[in-house]
Phi, psi and omega in degrees: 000144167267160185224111188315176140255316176268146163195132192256117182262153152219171195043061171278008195245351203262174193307296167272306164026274168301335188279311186288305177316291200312290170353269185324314179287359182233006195250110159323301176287011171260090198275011170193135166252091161330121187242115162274141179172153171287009175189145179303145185277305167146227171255133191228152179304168303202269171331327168263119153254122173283149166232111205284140187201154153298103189269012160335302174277345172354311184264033203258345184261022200276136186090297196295282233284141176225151156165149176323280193229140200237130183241103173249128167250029187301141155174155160207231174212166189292326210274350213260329178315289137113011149188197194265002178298315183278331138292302162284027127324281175311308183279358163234308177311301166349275179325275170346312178284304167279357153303303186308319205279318181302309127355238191310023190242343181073028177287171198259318208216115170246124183219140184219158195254128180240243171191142165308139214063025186277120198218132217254326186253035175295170172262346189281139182279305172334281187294342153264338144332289143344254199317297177291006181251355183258337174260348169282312185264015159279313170290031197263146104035343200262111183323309188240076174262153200231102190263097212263148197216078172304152151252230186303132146268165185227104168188181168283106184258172194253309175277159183279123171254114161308336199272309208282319179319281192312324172318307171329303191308278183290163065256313161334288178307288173326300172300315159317311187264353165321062169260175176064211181293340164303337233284341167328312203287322183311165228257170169221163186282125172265023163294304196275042193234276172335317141319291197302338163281337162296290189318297174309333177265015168295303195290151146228143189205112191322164180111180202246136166211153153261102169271103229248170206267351171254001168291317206290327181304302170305353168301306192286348172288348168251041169243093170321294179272176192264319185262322199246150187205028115053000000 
């Protein structure tokens, strides 16, 4: 393993986010986590420091941000959004900006939370957003992007989705029948996201990669413990 020293993160407040940040705050060999968000996180160890911003302005921190490796889990939904203008701010302009920065800062490492069925010619809007912020970001410059491709998450979200609750609910059932080439579709825990991406920013090895959602699952499935990785 290489092991980063530095690493700059965003969307540390959302369902993997928050998950990855604890990781990260608990991995020795990570001696120091830049954090951006739109409101103080609160306390965390000594090694993360936050920066509270506009992410209006982002690129206003373009030059300043260093780090080894840069990680974004920025996302939301058109409905939390509140229309699709406002959403491909975030899942793409955001992402998009801070990839660049990440660019001239000359990082080694990019990782990003996309989606499944993320296709740049969809018919679907979500999903071409997705897909074009994902074809946006291969041509940037950046030795290593890593791209993660969840399906349905599983977690405590601090707002009520109704469509994703009930989904949650049957994910027990649904997934008992995922087998084979369905096993991608199954729903995953972003605890276990969170792991395979704490795993993953250990390592670098150049190139472009997609992990689809039952890669990500076998990932957190080889990490024995919940906190150290060791």
């Amino acid at each position: 393993m290489n092991f980063p020293t530095d690493i700059c993160m965003t969307g540390a407040t959302g369902l993997v986010g928050n998950e990855l940040l604890l990781l990260l705050a608990n991995i020795d060999h990570v001696d120091r986590v830049t954090v951006l968000s739109r409101k103080p996180l609160g306390r965390f160890p000594a090694k993360i420091e936050n920066i509270v911003l506009d992410f209006d302005k982002l690129a206003n921190y373009s030059g300043s941000l260093k780090a080894h490796t840069f990680v974004c889990c920025l996302g939301t939904t058109i409905k939390v959004a509140g229309s699709q203008e406002a959403f491909r701010k975030v899942d793409y302009d955001y992402v998009m900006e801070f990839a660049k920065i990440a660019e001239k800062a000359q990082a080694q490492k990019f990782m990003v939370i996309s989606a499944m069925g993320a296709n740049a010619e969809s018919s679907v809007f979500y999903n071409r957003v997705k897909g074009e912020m994902e074809r946006d970001l291969r041509k940037l410059s950046i030795p290593q992007i890593e791209v993660f491709r969840p399906s349905l998450l599983v977690g405590e979200r601090k707002e009520h989705r109704t469509g994703e609750a009930f989904a949650i609910k049957l994910a027990p059932i649904m997934n008992a029948l995922m087998i084979g080439p369905l096993k991608k579709y199954k729903a995953i825990a972003a605890k276990d996201v969170a792991k395979a991406m704490a795993l993953a920013a250990l390592n670098f090895n150049a190139g472009q990669f997609i992990y689809e959602s039952d890669e990500i699952q076998r990932m957190s499935d080889s990490i024995k413990s919940d906190v150290s990785l060791e």
